[in-house]
C-alpha positions as CSV (number, residue, x, y, z in Angstrom):
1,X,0.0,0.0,0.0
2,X,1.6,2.9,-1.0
3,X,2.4,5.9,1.9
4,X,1.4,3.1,4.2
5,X,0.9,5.0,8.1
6,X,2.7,3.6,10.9
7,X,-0.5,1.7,12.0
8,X,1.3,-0.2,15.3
9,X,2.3,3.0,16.6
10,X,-0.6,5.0,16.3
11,X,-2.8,1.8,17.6
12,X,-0.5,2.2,20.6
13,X,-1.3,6.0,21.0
14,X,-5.3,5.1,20.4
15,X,-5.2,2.0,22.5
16,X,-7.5,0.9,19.0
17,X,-6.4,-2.7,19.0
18,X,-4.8,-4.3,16.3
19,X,-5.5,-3.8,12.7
20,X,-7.0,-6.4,10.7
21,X,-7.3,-4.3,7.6
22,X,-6.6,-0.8,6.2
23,X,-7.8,-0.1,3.0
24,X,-6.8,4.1,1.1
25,X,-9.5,6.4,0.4
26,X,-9.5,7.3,-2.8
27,X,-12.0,10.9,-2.9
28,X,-9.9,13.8,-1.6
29,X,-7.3,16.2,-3.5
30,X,-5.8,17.7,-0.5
31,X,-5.4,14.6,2.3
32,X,-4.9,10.6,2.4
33,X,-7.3,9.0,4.4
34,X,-7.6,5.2,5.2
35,X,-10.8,3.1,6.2
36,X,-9.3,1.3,9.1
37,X,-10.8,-2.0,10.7
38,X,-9.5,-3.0,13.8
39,X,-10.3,-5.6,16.3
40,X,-11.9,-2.5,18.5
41,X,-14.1,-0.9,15.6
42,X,-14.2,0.7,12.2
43,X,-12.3,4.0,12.1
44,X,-11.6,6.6,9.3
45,X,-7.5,7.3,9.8
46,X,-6.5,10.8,8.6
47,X,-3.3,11.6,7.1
48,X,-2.7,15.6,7.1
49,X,-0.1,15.8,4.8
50,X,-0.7,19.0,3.1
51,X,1.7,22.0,4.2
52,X,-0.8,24.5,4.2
53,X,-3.0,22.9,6.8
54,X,-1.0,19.8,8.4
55,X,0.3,21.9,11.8
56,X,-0.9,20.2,14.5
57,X,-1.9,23.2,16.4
58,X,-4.0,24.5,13.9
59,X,-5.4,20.7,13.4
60,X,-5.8,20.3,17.2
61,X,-8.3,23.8,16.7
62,X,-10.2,22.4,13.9
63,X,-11.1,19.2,16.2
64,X,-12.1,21.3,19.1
65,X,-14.5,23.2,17.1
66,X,-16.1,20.0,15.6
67,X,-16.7,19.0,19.1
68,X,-18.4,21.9,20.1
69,X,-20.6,21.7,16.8
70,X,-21.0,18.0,18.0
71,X,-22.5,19.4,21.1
72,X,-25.0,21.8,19.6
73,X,-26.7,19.2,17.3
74,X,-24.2,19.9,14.1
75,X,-23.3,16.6,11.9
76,X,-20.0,15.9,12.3
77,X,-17.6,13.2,13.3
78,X,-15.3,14.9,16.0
79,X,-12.1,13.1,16.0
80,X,-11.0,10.3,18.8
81,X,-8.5,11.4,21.9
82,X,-5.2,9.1,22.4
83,X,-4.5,7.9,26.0
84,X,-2.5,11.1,26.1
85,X,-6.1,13.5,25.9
86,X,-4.8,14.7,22.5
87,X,-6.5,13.9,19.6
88,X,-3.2,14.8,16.9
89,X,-1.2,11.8,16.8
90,X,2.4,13.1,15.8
91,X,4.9,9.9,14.1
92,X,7.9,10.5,12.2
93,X,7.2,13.9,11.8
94,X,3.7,13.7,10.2
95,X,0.4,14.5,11.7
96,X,-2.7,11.8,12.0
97,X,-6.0,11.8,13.5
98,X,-8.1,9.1,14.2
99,X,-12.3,9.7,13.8
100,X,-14.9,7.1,14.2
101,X,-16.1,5.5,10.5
102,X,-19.3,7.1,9.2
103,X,-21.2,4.7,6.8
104,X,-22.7,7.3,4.3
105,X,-22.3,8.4,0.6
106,X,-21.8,11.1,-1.1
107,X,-24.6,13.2,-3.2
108,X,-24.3,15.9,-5.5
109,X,-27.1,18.4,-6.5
110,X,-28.3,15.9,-9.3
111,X,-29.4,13.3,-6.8
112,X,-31.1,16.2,-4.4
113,X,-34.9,16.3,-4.3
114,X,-35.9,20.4,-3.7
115,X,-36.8,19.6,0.1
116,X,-33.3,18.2,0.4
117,X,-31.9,21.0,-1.1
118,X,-33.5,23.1,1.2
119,X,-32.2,20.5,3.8
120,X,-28.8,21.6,2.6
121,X,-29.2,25.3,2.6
122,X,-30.4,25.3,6.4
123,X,-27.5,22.8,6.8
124,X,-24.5,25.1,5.8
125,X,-26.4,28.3,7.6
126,X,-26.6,26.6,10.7
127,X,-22.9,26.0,10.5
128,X,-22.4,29.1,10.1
129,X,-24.5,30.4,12.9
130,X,-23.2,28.1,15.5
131,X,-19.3,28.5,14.4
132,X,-20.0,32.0,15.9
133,X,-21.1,30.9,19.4
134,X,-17.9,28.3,19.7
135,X,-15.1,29.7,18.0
136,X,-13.0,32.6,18.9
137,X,-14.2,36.7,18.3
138,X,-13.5,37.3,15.0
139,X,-11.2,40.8,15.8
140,X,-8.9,38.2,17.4
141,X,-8.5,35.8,14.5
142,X,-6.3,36.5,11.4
143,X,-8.0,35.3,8.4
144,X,-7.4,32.1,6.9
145,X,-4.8,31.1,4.5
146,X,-6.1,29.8,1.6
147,X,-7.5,29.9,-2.0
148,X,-10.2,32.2,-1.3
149,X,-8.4,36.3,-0.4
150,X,-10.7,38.9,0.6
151,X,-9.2,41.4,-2.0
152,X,-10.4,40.5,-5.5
153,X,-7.9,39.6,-8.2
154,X,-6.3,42.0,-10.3
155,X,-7.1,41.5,-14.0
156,X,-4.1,42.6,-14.9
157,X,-2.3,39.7,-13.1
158,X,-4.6,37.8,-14.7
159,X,-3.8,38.3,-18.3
160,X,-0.5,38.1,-17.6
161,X,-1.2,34.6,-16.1
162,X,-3.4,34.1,-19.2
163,X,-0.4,34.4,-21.1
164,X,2.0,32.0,-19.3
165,X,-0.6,29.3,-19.6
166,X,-0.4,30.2,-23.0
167,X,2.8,29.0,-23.0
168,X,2.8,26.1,-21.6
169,X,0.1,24.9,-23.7
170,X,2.1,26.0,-27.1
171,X,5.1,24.2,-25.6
172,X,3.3,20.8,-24.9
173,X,4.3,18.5,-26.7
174,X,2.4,16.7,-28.4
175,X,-0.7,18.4,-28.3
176,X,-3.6,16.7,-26.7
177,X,-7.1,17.1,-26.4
178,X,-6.7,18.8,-23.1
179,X,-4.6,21.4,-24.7
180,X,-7.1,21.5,-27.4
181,X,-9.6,22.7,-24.9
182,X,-6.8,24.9,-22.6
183,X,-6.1,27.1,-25.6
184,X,-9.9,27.4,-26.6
185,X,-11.1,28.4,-22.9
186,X,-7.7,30.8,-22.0
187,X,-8.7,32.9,-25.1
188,X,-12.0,33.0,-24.2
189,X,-11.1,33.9,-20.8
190,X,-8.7,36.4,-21.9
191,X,-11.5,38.1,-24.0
192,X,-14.5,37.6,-21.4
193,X,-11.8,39.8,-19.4
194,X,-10.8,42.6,-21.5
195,X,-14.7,43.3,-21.5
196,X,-15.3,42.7,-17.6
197,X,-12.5,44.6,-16.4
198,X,-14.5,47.1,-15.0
199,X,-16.7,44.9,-12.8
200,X,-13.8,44.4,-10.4
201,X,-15.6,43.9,-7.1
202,X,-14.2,45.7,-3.7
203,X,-13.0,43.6,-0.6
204,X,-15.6,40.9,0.6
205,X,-18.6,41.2,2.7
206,X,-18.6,40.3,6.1
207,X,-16.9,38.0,7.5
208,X,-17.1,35.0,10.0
209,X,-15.9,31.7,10.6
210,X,-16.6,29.3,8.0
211,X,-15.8,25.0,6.9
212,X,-13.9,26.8,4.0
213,X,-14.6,23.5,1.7
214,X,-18.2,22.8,1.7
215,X,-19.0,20.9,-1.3
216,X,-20.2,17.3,-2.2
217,X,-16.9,15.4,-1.1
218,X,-17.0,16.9,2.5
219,X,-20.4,15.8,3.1
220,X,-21.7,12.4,3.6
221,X,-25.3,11.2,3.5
222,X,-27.0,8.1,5.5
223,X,-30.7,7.8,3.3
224,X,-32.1,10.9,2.4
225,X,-30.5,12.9,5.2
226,X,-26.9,14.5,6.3
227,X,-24.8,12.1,8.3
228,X,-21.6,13.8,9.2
229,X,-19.6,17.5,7.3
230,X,-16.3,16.3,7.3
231,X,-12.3,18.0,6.1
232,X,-12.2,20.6,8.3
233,X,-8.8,21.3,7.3
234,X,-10.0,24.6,5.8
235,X,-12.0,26.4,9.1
236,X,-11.1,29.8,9.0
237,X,-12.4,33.3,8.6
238,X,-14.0,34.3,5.4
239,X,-16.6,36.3,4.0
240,X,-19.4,33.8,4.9
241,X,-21.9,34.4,1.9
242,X,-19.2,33.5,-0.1
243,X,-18.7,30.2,1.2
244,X,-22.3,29.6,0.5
245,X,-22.0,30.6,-2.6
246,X,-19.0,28.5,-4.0
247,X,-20.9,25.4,-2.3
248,X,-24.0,26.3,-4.7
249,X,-21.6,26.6,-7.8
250,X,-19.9,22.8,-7.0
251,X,-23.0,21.4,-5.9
252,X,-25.2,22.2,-8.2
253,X,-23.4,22.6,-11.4
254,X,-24.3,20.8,-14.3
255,X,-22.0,18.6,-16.5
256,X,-22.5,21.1,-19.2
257,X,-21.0,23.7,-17.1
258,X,-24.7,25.5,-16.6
259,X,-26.1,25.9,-13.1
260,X,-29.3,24.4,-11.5
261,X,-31.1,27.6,-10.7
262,X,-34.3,26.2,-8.9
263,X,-32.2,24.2,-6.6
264,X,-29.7,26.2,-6.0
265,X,-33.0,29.3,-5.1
266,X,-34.4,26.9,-2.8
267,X,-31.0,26.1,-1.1
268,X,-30.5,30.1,-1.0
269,X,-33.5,31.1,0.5
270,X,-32.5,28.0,3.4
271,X,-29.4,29.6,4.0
272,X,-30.4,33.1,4.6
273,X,-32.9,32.2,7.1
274,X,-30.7,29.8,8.9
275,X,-27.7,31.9,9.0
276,X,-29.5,35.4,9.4
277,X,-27.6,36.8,6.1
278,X,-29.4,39.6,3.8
279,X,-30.6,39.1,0.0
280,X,-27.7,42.0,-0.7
281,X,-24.8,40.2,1.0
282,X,-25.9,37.1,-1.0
283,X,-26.6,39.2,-4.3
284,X,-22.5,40.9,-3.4
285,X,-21.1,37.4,-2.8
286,X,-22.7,36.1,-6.4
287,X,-20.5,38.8,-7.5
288,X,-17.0,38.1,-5.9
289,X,-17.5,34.8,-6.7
290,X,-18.2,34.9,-10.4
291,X,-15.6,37.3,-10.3
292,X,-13.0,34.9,-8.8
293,X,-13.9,32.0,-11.0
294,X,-13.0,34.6,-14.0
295,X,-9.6,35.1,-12.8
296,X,-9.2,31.6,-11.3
297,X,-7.0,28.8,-13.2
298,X,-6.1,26.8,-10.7
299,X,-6.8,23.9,-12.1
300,X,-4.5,24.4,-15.3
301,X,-2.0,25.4,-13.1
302,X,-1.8,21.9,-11.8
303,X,-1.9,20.4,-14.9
304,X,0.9,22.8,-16.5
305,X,2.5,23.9,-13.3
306,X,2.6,21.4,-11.5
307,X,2.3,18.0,-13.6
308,X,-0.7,17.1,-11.6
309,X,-3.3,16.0,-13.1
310,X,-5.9,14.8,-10.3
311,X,-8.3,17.8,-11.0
312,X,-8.5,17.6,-15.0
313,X,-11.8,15.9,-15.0
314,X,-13.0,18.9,-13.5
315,X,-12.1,21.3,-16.1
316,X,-14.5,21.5,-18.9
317,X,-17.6,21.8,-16.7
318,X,-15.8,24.5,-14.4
319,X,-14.5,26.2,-17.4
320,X,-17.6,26.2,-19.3
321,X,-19.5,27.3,-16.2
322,X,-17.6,30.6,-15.9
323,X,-18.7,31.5,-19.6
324,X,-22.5,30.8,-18.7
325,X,-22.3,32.7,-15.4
326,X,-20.9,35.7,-17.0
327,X,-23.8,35.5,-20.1
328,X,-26.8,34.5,-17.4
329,X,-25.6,36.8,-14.6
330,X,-28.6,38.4,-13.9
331,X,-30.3,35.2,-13.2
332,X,-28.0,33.6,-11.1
333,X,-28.0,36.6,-8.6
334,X,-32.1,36.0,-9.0
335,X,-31.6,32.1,-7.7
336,X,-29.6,33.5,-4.7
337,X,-31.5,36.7,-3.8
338,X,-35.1,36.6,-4.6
């Protein structure tokens, strides 16, 4: 098994028993996780191995706040404590955390019935709402590193980025069908920009503490209702409509790259009661994020960048997506507002 854990040590640290099997989980970009069966129980075994989020201190934070949510009703599967109290398990240098196995599945918007997107709505505002009576005052807490800055991107940057992708994809060689559809979508880009670039939004709405990757992945289902929000890795504090937003455009996106508008305005309307936000900060955050996903190319950054690959299948709906938004922008701030 490749990037085996140290299993006998951290059983140690659990007191878990002795594993009889330990099996990778495949769904995640960002972590390696394990479904672990032991002679004590079923576990999920968490391997934080990305830099950006794999300090223990900030991991040992995460958990706490996942116990309080535990506490007041939220869906979640707080993480176990060793026989030391702590619930980080430190070996060799690398950070692991040990949380109870949740049988559930996945959904995405497609399999969601409009109650259950309302379901999901209420779901994420709660969260929300109760990260503000367990976490820290928000004038105390820098905000979080991560993919999503307050400050808007810079469309100059942006072209300039536009270009250097250009690059790469003129210097693969040989062309594929992925640079094919690179080319087509950076030129697109780089025109839908020249004509935008007056529509730069100002800094983000307000903020508050927020999951930071809500979308179908990080949420797991037992029958037709939420089981456990899991990947915490990204609590921090954001603009919170925001986050409500970007959950809408990955949940309920369509393969064609188009947007399920009646679901995504009954999730909306959810939201806003549960987590006591306004039509206007929803209507701003439609905005910002449309605006980010213009100047966002993260994923061909990977691919060109990086040589990563993991997020190409995601590509041609996300990229088409951003065209649509921009052409039906006026009725996606509808779905969210009205």
């Amino acid at each position: 098994m490749p990037h085996a854990p140290p299993l006998n040590a951290l059983l140690r640290q659990y007191g878990a028993g002795s594993a009889l099997a330990c099996e990778p989980v495949d769904q995640g970009l960002l972590n390696r996780g394990y479904r672990l069966c032991t002679t004590r129980g079923r576990y999920f075994l968490k391997h934080h191995f990305d830099p950006d989020t794999a300090d223990p201190v900030a991991i040992a934070r995460q958990h706490r706040a996942t116990q309080r949510l535990a506490d007041l009703g939220v869906p979640v599967a707080p993480p176990l404590a060793g026989r030391d109290g702590r619930t980080v398990a430190v070996v060799g240098g690398h950070a692991y955390a040990l949380h109870p196995w949740i049988d559930g599945r996945h959904r995405h918007g497609g399999q969601l019935t409009a109650g259950q997107c309302t379901r999901l709505g209420a779901l994420l505002g709660a969260v929300h709402a109760c990260l503000e009576r367990v976490m820290p005052p928000k004038r105390h807490t820098r905000p979080a590193a991560g993919p999503h800055p307050v400050e808007s991107a810079d469309p100059a940057d942006t072209l300039t980025l536009i270009d250097d992708l250009l690059g790469h994809v003129h210097r693969h060689r040989p062309p594929d069908a992925f640079d094919e559809l690179a080319r087509h979508r950076l030129l697109e880009r780089r025109a839908l920009l020249e004509q935008h670039a007056d529509r730069r939004p100002p800094r983000g709405g307000p903020t508050g503490w927020v999951h930071g990757d809500f979308h179908p992945f990080n949420l797991l289902y037992k029958g037709d209702a939420p089981a456990a929000i899991v990947d915490w890795d990204r609590l921090g504090v954001q603009p919170r409509a925001e986050e409500a937003v970007r959950a809408a455009a990955i949940f309920f996106v369509r393969p064609a790259g188009t947007l399920d508008l009646p679901k995504i305005r009954a999730y909306a309307r959810a939201y806003r009661r549960s987590a006591g936000a306004t039509a206007e900060e929803l209507a701003a955050a439609v905005h910002r994020v449309w605006w980010e996903r213009l100047n966002d190319f993260w994923m061909l950054r990977w691919h060109y960048e990086r040589g990563d690959t993991r997020a190409d299948p995601q590509f041609p709906a996300a990229s088409a997506l951003v065209v649509w938004w921009t052409r039906e922008y006026d009725a996606v701030c509808g779905a969210f507002a009205e």
